[in-house]
PDB file with one MODEL, atoms N, CA, C and O in Angstrom:
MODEL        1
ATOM      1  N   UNK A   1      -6.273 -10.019 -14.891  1.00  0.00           N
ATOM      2  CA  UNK A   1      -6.578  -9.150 -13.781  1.00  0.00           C
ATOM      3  C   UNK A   1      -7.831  -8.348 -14.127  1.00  0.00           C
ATOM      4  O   UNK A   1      -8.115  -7.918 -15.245  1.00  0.00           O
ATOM      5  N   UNK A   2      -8.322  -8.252 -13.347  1.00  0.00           N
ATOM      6  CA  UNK A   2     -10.141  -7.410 -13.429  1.00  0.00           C
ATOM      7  C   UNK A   2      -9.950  -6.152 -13.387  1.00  0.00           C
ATOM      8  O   UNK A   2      -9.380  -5.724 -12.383  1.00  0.00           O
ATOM      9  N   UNK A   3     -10.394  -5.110 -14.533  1.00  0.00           N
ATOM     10  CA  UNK A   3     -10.068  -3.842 -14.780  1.00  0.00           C
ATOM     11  C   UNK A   3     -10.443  -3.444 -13.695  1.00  0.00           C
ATOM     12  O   UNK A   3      -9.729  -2.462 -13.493  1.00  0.00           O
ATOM     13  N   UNK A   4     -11.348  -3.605 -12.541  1.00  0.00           N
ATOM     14  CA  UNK A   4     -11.296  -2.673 -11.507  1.00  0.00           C
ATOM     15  C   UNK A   4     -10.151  -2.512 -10.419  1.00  0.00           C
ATOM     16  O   UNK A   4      -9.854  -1.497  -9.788  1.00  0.00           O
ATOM     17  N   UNK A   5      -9.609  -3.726 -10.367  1.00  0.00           N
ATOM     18  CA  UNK A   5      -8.362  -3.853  -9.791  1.00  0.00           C
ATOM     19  C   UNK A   5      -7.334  -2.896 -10.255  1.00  0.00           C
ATOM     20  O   UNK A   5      -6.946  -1.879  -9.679  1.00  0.00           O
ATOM     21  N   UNK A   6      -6.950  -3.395 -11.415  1.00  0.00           N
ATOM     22  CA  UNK A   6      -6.237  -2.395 -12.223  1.00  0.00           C
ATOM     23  C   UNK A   6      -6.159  -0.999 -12.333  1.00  0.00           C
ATOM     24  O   UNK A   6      -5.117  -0.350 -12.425  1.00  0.00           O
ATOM     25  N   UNK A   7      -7.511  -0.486 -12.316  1.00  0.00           N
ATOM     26  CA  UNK A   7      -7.628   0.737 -11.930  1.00  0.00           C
ATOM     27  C   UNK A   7      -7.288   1.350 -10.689  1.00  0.00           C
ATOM     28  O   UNK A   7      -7.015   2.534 -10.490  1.00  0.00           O
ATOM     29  N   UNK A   8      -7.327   0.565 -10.014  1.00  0.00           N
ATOM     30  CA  UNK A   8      -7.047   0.793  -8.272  1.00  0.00           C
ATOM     31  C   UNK A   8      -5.685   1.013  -7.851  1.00  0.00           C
ATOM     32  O   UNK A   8      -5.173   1.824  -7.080  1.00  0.00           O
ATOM     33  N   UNK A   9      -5.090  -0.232  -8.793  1.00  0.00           N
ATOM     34  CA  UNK A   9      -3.377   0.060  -8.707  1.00  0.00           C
ATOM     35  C   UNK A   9      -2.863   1.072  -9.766  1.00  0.00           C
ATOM     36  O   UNK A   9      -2.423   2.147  -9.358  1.00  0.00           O
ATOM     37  N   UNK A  10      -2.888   0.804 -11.110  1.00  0.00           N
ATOM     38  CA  UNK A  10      -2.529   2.435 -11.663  1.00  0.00           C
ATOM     39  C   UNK A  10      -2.968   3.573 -11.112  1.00  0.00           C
ATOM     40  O   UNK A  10      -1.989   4.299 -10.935  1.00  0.00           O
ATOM     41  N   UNK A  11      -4.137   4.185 -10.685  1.00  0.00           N
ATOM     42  CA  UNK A  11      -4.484   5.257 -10.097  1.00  0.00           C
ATOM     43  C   UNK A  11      -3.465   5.673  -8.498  1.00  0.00           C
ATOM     44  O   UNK A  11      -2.931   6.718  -8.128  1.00  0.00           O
ATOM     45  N   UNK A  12      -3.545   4.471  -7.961  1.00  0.00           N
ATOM     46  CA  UNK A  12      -2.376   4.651  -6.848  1.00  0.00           C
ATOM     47  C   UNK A  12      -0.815   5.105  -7.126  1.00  0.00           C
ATOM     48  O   UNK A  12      -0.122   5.950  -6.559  1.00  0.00           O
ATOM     49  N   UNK A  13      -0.548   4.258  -8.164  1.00  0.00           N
ATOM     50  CA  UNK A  13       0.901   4.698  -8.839  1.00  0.00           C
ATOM     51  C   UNK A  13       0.931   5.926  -9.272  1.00  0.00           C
ATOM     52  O   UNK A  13       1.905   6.657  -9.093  1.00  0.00           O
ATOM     53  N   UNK A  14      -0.018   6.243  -9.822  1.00  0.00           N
ATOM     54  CA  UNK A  14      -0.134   7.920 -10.595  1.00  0.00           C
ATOM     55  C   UNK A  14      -0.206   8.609  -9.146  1.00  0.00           C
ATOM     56  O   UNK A  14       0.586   9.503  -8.850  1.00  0.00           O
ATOM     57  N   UNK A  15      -0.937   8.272  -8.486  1.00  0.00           N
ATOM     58  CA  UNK A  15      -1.117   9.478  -6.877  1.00  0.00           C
ATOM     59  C   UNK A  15       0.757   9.341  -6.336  1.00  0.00           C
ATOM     60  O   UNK A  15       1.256  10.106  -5.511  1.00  0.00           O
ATOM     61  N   UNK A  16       1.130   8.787  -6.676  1.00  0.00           N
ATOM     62  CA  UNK A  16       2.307   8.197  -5.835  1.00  0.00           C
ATOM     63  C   UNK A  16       3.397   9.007  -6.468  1.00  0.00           C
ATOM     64  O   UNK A  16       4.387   9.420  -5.864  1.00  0.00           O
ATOM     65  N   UNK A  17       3.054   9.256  -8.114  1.00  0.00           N
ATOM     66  CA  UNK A  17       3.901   9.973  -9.171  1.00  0.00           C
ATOM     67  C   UNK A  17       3.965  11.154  -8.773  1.00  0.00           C
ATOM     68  O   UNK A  17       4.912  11.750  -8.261  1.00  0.00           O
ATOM     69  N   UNK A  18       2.727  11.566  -9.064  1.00  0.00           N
ATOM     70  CA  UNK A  18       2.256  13.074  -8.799  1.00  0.00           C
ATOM     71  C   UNK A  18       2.718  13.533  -7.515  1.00  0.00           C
ATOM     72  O   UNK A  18       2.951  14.741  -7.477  1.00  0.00           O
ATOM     73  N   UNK A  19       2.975  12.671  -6.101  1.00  0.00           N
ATOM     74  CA  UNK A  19       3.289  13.505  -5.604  1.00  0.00           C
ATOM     75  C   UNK A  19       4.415  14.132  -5.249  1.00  0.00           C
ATOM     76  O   UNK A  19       4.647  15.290  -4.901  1.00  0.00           O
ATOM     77  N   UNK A  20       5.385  12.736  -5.459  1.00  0.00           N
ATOM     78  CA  UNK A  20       6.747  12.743  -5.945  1.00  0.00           C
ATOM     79  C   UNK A  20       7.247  13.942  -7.030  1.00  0.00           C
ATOM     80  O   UNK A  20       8.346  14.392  -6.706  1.00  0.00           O
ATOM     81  N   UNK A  21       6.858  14.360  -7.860  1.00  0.00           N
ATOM     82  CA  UNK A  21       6.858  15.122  -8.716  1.00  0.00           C
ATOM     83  C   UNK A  21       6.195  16.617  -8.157  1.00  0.00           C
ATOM     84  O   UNK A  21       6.494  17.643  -8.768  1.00  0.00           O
ATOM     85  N   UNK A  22       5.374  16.672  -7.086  1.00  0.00           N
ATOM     86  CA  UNK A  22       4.652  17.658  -6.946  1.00  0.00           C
ATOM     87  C   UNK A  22       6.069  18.340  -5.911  1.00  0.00           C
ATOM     88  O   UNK A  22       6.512  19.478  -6.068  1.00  0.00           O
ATOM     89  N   UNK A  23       6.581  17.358  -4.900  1.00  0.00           N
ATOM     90  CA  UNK A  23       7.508  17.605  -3.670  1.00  0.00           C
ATOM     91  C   UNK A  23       9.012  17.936  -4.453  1.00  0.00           C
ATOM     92  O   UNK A  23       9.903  18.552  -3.868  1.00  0.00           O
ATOM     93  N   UNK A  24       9.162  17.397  -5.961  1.00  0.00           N
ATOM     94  CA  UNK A  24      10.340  17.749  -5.877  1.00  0.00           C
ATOM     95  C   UNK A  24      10.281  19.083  -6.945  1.00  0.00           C
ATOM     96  O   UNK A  24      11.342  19.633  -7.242  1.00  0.00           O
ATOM     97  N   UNK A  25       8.733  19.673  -7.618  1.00  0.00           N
ATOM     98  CA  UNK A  25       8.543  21.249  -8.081  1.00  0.00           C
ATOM     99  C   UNK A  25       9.047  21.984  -6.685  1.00  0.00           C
ATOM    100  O   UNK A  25       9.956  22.797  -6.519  1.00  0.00           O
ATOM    101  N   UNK A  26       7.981  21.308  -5.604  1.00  0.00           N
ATOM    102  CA  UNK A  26       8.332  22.417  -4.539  1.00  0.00           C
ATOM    103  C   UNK A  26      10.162  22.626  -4.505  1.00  0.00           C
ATOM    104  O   UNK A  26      10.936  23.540  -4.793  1.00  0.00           O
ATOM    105  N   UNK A  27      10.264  21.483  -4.081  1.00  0.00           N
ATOM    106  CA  UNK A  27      12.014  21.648  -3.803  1.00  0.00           C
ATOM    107  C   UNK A  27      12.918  22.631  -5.068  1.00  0.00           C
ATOM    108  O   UNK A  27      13.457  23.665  -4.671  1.00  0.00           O
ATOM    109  N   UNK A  28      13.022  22.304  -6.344  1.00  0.00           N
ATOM    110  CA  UNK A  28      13.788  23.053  -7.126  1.00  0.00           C
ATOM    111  C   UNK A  28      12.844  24.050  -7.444  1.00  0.00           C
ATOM    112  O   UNK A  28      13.187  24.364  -8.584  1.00  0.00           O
ATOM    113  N   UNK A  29      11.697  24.867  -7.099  1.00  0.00           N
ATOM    114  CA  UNK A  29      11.067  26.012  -7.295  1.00  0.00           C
ATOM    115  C   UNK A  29      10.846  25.896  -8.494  1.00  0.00           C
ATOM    116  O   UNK A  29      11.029  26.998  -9.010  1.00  0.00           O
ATOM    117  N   UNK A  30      10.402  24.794  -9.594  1.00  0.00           N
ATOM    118  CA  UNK A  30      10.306  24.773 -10.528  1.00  0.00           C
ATOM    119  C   UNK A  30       8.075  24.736 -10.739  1.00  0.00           C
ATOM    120  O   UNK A  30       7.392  23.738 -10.965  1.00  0.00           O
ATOM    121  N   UNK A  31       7.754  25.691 -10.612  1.00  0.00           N
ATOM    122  CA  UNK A  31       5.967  25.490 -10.726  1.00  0.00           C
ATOM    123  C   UNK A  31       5.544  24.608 -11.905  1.00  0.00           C
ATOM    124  O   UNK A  31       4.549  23.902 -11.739  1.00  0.00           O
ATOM    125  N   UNK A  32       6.215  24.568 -13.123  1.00  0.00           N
ATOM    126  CA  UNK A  32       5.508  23.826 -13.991  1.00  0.00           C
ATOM    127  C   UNK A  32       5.217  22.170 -13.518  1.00  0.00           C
ATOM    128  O   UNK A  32       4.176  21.539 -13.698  1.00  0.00           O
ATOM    129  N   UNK A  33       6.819  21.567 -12.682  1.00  0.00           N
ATOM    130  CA  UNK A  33       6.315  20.633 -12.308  1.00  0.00           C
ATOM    131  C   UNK A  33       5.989  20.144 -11.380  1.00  0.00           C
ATOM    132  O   UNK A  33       5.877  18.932 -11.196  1.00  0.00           O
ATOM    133  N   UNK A  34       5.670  21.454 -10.240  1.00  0.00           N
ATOM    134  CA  UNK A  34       4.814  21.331  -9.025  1.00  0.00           C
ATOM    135  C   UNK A  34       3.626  21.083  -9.683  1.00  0.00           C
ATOM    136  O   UNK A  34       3.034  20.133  -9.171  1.00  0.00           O
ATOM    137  N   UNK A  35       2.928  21.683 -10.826  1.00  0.00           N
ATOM    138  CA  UNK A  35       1.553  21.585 -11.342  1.00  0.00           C
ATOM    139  C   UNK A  35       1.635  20.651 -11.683  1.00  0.00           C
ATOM    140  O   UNK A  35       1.119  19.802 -10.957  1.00  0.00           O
ATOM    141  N   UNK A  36       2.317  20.152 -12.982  1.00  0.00           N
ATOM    142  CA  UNK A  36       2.322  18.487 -13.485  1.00  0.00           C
ATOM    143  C   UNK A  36       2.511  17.622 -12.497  1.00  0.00           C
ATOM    144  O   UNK A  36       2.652  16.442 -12.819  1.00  0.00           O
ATOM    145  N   UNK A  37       2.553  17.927 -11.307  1.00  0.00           N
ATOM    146  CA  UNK A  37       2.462  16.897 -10.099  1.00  0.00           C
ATOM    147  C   UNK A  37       1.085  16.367  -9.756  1.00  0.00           C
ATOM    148  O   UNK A  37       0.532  15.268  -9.794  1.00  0.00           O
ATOM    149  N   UNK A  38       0.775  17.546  -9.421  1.00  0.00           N
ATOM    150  CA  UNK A  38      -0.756  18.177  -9.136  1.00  0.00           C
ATOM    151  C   UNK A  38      -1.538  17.515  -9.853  1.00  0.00           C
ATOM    152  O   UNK A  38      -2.229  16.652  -9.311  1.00  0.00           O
ATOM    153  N   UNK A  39      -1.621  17.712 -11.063  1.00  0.00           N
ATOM    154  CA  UNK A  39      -2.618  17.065 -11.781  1.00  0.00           C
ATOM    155  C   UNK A  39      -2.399  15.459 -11.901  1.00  0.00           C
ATOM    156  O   UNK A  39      -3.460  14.845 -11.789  1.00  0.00           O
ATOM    157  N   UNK A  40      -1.621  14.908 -12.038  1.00  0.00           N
ATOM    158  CA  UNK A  40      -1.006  13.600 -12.148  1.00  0.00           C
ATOM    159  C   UNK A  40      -1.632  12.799 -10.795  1.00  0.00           C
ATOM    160  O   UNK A  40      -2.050  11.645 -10.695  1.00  0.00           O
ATOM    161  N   UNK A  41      -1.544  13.698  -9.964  1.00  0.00           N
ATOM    162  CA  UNK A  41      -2.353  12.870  -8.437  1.00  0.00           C
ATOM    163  C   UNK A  41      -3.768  12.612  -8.554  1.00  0.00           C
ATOM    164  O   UNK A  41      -4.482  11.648  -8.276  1.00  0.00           O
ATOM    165  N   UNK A  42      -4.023  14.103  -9.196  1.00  0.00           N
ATOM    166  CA  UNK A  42      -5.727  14.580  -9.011  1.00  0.00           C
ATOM    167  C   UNK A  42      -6.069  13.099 -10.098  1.00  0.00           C
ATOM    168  O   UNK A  42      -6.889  12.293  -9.659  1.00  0.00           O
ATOM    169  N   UNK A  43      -5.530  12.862 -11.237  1.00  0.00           N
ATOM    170  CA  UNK A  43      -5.590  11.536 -12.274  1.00  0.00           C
ATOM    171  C   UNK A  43      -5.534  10.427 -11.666  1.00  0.00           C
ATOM    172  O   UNK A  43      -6.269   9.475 -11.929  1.00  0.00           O
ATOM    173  N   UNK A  44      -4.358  10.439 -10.490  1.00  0.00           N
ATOM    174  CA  UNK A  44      -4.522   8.777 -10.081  1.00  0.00           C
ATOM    175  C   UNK A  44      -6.114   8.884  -8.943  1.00  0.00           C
ATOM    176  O   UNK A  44      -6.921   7.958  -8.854  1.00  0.00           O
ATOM    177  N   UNK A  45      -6.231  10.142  -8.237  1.00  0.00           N
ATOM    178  CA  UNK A  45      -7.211   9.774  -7.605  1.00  0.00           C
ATOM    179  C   UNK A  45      -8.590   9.051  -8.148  1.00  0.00           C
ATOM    180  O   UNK A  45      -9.222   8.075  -7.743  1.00  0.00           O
ATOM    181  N   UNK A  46      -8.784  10.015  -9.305  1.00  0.00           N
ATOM    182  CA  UNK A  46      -9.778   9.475 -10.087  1.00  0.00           C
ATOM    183  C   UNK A  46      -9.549   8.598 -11.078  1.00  0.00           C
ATOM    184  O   UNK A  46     -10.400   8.613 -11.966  1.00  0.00           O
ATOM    185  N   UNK A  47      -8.785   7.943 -11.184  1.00  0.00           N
ATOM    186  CA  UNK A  47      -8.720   6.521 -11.829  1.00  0.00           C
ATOM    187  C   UNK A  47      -8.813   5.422 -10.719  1.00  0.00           C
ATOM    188  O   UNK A  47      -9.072   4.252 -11.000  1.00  0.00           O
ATOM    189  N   UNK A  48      -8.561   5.912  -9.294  1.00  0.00           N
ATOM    190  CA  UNK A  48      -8.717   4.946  -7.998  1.00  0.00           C
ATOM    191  C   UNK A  48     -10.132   4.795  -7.982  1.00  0.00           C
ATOM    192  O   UNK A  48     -10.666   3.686  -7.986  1.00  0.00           O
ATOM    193  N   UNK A  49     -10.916   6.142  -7.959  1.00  0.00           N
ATOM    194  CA  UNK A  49     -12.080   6.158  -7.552  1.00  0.00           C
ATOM    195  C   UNK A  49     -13.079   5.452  -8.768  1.00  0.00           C
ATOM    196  O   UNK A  49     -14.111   4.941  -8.333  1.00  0.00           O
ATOM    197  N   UNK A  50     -12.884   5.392 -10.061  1.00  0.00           N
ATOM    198  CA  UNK A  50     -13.315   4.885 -11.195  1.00  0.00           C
ATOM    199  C   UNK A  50     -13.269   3.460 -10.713  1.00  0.00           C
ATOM    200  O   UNK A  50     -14.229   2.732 -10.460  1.00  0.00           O
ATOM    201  N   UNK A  51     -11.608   3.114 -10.605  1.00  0.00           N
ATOM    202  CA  UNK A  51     -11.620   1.256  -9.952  1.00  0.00           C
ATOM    203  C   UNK A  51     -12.742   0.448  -8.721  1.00  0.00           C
ATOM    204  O   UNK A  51     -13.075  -0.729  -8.584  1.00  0.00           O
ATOM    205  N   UNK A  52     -13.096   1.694  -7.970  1.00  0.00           N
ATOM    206  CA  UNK A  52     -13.991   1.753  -6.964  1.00  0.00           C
ATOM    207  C   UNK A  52     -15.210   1.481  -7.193  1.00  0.00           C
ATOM    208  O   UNK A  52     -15.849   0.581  -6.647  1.00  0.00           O
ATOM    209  N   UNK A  53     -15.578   2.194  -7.963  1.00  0.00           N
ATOM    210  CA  UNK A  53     -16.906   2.053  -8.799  1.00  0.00           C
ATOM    211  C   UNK A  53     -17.180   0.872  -9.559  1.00  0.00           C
ATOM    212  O   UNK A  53     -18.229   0.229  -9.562  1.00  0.00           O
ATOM    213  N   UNK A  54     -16.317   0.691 -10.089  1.00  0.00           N
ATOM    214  CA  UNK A  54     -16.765  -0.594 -11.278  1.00  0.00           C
ATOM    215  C   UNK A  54     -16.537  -1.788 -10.257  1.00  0.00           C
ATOM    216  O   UNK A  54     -16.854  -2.892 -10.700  1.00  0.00           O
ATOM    217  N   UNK A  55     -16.074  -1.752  -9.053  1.00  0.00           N
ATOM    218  CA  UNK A  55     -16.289  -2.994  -8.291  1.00  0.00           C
ATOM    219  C   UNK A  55     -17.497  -3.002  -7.437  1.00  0.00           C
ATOM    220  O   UNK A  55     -17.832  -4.065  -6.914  1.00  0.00           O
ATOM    221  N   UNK A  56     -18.261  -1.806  -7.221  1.00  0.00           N
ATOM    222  CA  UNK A  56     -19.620  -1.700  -6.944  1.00  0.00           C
ATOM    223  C   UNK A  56     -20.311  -2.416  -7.919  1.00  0.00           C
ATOM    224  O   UNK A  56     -20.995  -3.401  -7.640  1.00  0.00           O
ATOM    225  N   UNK A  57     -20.171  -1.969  -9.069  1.00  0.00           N
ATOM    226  CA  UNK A  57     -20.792  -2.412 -10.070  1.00  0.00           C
ATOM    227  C   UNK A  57     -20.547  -3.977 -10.774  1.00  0.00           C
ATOM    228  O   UNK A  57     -21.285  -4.632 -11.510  1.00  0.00           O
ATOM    229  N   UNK A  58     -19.375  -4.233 -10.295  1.00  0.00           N
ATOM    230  CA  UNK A  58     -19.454  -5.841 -10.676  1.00  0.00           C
ATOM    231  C   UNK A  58     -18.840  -5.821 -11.922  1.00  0.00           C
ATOM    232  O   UNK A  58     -19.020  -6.947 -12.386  1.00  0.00           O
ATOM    233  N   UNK A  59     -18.151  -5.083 -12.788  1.00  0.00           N
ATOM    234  CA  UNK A  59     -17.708  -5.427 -13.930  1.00  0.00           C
ATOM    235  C   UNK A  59     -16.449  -4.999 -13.600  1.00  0.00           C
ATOM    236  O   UNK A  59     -15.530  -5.101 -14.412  1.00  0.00           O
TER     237      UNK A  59
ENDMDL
END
């Protein structure tokens, strides 16, 4: 599989984590892992957007 692909689908899974994780801080009022949600998305976004790039780029 072509790392840009790859990147496209892990980064989605991580957005998918994060937000899952972000909805269920909100729910048990727990902030640490409303944040570890948070960031976990903000990671898959930019590992999506990285996959994005390197298929501009051809490698």
């Amino acid at each position: 599989m072509k790392s840009s692909i790859r990147d496209k689908a892990e980064g989605a899974f991580h957005e998918i984590k994060g937000t899952a994780k972000e909805i269920a801080g909100i729910l048990n009022e727990d902030p640490e892992l409303e944040t570890e949600g948070s960031d976990e998305k903000i990671a898959g976004k930019v590992q999506a957007k990285i996959g994005q790039i390197k298929t501009v780029l051809g490698k």
